[in-house]
N, C-alpha and C positions, 0 to 999 in steps of 0.2 A: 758617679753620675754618667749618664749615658749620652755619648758624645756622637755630636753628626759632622762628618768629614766629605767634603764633594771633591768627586774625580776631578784631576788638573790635568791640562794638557802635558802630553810628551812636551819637553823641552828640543831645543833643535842643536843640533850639535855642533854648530860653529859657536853656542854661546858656553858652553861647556870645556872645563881643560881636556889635555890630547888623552887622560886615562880613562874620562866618559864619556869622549866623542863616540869612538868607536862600538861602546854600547850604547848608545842615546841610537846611531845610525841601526844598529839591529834591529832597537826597539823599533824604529818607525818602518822596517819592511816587515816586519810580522806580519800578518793576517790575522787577523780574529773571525772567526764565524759570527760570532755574535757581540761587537765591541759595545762597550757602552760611554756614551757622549759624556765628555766635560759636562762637569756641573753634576752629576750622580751622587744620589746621597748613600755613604757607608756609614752604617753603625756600628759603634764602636764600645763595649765595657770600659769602665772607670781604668783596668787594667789594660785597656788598649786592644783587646781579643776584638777580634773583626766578626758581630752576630752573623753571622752564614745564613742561616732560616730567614732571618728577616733582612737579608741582603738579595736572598733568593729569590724573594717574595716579591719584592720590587723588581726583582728583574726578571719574574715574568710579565707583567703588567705591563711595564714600561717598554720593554726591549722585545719580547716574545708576542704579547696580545695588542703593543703599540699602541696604549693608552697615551693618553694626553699630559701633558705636563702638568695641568690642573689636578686629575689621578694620582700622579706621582707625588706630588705636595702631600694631596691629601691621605693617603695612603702612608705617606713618612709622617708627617705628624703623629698619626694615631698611633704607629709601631716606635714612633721614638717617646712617647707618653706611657706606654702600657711597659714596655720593655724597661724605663728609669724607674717606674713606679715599683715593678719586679724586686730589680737591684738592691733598693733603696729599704726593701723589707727583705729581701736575703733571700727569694723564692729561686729556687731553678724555672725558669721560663716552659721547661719541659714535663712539669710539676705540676704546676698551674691546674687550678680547679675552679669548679662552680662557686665556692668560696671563695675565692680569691678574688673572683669577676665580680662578685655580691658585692663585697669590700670595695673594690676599687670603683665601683655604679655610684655607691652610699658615698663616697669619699669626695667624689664630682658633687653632689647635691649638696651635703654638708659646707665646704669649703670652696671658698671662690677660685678664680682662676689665677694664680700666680702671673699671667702672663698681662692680664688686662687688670686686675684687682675687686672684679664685677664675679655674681653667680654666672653659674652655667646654666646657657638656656636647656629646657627638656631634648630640643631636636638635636643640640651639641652632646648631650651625656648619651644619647640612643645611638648618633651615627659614629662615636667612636666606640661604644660596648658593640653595635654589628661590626664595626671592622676588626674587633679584636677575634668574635667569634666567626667572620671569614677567613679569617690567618690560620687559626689553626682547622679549620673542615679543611684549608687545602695543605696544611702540612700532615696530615694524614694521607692526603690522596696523592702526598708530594713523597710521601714516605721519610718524613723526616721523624715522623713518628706513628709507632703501630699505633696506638690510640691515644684518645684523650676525652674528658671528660667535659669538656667544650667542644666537642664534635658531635657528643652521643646525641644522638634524635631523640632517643626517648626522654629526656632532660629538657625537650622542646613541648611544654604542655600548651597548646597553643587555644587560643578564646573560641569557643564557640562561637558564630558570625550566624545574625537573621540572612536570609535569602535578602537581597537589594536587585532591583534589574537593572541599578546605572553601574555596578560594580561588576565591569568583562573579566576582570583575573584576581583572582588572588594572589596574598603579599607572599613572599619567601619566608622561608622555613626562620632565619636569620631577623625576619623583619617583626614575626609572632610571637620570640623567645620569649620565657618566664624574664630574662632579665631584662626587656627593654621595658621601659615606660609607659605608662599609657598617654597618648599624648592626642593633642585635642587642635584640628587644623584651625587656624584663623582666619577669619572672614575679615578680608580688602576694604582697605578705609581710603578709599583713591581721595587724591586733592583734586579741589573744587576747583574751577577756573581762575579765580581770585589769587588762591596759593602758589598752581603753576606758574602764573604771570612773575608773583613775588618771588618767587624763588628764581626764577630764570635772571631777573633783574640783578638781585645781588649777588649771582653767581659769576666769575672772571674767566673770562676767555682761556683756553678753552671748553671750558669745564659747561658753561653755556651752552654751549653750540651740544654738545653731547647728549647735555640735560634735552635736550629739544629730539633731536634723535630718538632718543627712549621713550618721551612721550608722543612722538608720533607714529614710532613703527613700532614700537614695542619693543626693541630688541635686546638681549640680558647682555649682561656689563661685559662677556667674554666676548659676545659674537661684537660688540660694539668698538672691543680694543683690533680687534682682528681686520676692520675696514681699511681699505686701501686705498689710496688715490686713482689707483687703475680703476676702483669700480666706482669709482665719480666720474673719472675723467672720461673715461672708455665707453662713456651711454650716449647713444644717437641721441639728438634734437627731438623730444616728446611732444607729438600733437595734441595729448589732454594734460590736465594741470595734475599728472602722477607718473609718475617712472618707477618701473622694475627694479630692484638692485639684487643680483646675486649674490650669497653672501654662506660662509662656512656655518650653518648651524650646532648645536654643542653636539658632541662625538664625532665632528666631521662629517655631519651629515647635508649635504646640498639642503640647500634654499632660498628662499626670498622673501623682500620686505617692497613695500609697498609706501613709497616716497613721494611725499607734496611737492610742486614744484618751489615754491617758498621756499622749502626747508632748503635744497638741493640750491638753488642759488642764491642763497645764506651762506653753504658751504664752499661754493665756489669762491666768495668773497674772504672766506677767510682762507682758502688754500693762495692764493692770490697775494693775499695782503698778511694775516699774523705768521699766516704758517710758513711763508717766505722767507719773511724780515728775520723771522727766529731763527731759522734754516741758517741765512746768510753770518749773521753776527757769529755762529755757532761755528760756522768757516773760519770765519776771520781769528778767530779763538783757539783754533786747532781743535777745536772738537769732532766726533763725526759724526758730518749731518749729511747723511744718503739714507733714511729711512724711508720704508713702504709704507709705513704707516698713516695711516690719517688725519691722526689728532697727537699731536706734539706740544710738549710743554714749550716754557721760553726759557729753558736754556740746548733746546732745537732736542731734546730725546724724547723717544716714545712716553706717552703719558700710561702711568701704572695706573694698574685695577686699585690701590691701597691709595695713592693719593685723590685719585678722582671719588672715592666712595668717602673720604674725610670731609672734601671740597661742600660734596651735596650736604653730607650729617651738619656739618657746621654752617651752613647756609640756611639749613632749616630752623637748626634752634636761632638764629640770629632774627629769623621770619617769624620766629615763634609757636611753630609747629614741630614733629617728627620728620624726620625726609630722610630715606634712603633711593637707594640705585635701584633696586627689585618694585620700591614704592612708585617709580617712574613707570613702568614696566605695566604694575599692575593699574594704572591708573589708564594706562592706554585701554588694557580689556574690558575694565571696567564700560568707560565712557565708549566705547566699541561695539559691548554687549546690550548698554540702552539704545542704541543706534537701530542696534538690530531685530533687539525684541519690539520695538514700536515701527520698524516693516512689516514684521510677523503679526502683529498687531492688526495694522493696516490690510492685509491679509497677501504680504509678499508673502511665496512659495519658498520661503531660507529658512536654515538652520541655524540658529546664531550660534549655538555652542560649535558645532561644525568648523565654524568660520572661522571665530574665534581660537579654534583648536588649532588650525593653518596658519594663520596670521600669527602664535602665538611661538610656531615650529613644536607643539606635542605631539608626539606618537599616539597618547591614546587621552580621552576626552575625563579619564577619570586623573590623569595628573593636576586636573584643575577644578577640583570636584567643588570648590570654593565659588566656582562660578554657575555652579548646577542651578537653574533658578528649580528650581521645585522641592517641595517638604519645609521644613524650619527653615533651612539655611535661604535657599530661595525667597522667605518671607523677610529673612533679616538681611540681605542682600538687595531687596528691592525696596526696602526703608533705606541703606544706604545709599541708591542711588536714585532714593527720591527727595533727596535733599533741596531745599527753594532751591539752590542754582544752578544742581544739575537738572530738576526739573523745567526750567525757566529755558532753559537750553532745548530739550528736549518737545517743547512746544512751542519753541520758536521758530521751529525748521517745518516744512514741508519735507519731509526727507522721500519722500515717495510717491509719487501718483502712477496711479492703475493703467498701465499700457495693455491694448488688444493684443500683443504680441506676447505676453506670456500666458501659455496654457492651464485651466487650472488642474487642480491636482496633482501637480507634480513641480519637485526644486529646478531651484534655477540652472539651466545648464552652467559650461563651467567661464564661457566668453561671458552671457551677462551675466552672472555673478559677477564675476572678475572686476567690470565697469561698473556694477553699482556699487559694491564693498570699496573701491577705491575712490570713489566719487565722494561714497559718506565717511573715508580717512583723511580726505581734501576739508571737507567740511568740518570737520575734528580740528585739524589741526591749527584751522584759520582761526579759531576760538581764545586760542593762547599766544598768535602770531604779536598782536601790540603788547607789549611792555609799560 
């Protein structure tokens, strides 16, 4: 079985006898060009042979192209799955054929997952078959091997696709392959105001206050762990009821979210008051509590993406519904994108898919093509957010009246935009403010 081993730090050589102090002290004045951090995952054969290729693999990503630690998981999972599975049938890894990738596809589908005891969703058997067929297109190109038969192109018979004019690019060669699945995107079943309420209620501090986060700025469960007390603490006095916050978008890309003031002095209350008390006890305990972090459990450490996504799942079946962390997220766009199509409506000069594309930190408008109002999906999309109560919502508000000062024919610059789109997240969020 194929064994994962993380880099340990050097040892320091006062803790060491006098026969490896003196190498312990070498080790630490070496230089490395390219060292790689405590905590590195090595794979390992049942025989303990250290895999090279797929040690390599990770260290370019990681160490060379400076991927994310999220990459790096994800990328070891998959090569510690494909690489046990190899073993475990006796194939040389270097062997490996379109048969064997058929097998091992058929094998995810058949058989549930050892690790959960549940099937494998579609999007889980596709994203680990393209990582396995990424691994080897770059150990060709990495020359750890002259070819391979998971490399070849012409092995890539890919769908003929109608012309669409909301589709700007086409998918990767990796993303078309005869072995991935056909898979069928799902259309956002956002919670009503009713469910937000109940769920935020029986959700436990901090795990509330986060929940609320998500549903009012949108933000995905990484960019969420990743907030700081600097970027609460460190915002001027706001003259309207929304503050700016800058914040790390996924791949380390700048941006921002778009903050009630409600929300922001809810959090104050609780950096103030849980995230203190926790902080301090956590002192007193010998534990250490000097984190950046924002949202901290109570026993004062950073709260994980694994127990905060339990928090929400188990809060919802207890409400009686589904609830995940992505379903917070998408419920923001959702109730967002009615906001905006009944400006548009009204005959405001916005884009809502636009907007929603900024707000939501995507690069390109077809990552969310789930929110395209137009064609089938559009129709079944606007049945879901014409439900009584987000209807009821939705003609409750005046959300717009017609100012001389916007020209027609033409979107809104990018100041008023800015003030009206934050104006109607203020109004959003006031909606699920009572408990």
């Amino acid at each position: 079985m194929v064994q994962i081993v993380r880099k340990a730090s050097l040892p320091s050589p006062a803790d060491l006898p006098e026969p490896l102090a003196q190498l312990a002290a070498q080790a630490l004045a070496t230089s490395l060009r390219e060292p790689r951090p405590a905590g590195f995952p090595l794979l390992f054969t049942k025989q303990w042979q250290l895999i090279e290729p797929a040690v390599a693999f990770l260290h370019e990503h990681a160490i060379q192209r400076a991927h994310t630690a999220d990459t790096l998981r994800t990328y070891t999972e998959i090569l510690y799955d494909w690489f046990d599975t190899l073993e475990q049938n006796d194939i040389p890894w270097h062997r490996a054929d379109a048969v064997d990738l058929v097998a091992y596809r058929n094998r995810m589908m058949s058989q549930p997952s050892p690790h959960t005891g549940r099937a494998y969703r579609t999007t889980t058997i596709n994203h680990r078959v393209r990582g396995v067929l990424r691994f080897y297109a770059w150990a060709v190109r990495a020359h750890w091997l002259s070819e391979s038969a998971l490399a070849d192109k012409t092995r890539d018979f890919a769908v003929s696709r109608r012309y669409s004019p909301i589709r700007t690019r086409y998918a990767a060669d990796t993303e078309r392959s005869i072995f991935v699945l056909r898979q069928y995107e799902p259309l956002p079943r956002p919670l009503v105001s009713g469910q937000a309420r109940e769920l935020l209620a029986y959700l436990a501090p901090p795990y509330d206050l986060m929940a609320r986060w998500q549903l009012y700025t949108g933000l995905r469960i990484s960019e969420l762990l990743r907030l700081g007390v600097d970027d609460i603490n460190g915002r001027p006095t706001p003259l309207t009821a929304h503050h700016t916050i800058e914040i790390t978008r996924k791949g380390r890309k700048p941006g921002y979210v778009i903050a009630p003031a409600s929300l922001l002095d809810e959090t104050d209350g609780y950096i103030s008051g849980l995230r203190f008390a926790w902080l301090k006890r956590a002192r007193r305990r010998g534990r250490a509590a000097h984190h950046p972090a924002l949202f901290v459990n109570a026993r004062g450490a950073p709260v994980s993406k694994n127990a905060y996504q339990r928090a929400v799942s188990r809060a919802g079946l207890a409400c009686g519904f589904k609830a995940t962390t992505h379903l917070l997220r998408a419920t923001f766009a959702c109730m967002l994108l009615a906001r905006l199509e009944y400006l548009a409506s009204e005959g405001a000069k916005v884009n809502p898919l636009l907007v929603v594309k900024i707000l939501l930190g995507h690069e390109h408008i077809d990552y969310v093509p789930t929110l395209q109002m137009s064609g089938r999906r559009g129709t079944v999309l606007r049945q879901t957010l014409a439900t009584p109560d987000i209807a009821r919502q939705r003609a409750g508000y005046r959300l717009f009246k017609k100012s001389s000062s916007l020209s027609p024919g033409r979107y809104l610059p990018g100041a008023e935009l800015g003030g009206l789109v934050r104006s109607r997240i203020f109004c959003f969020s006031s909606r699920f403010a009572s408990r």
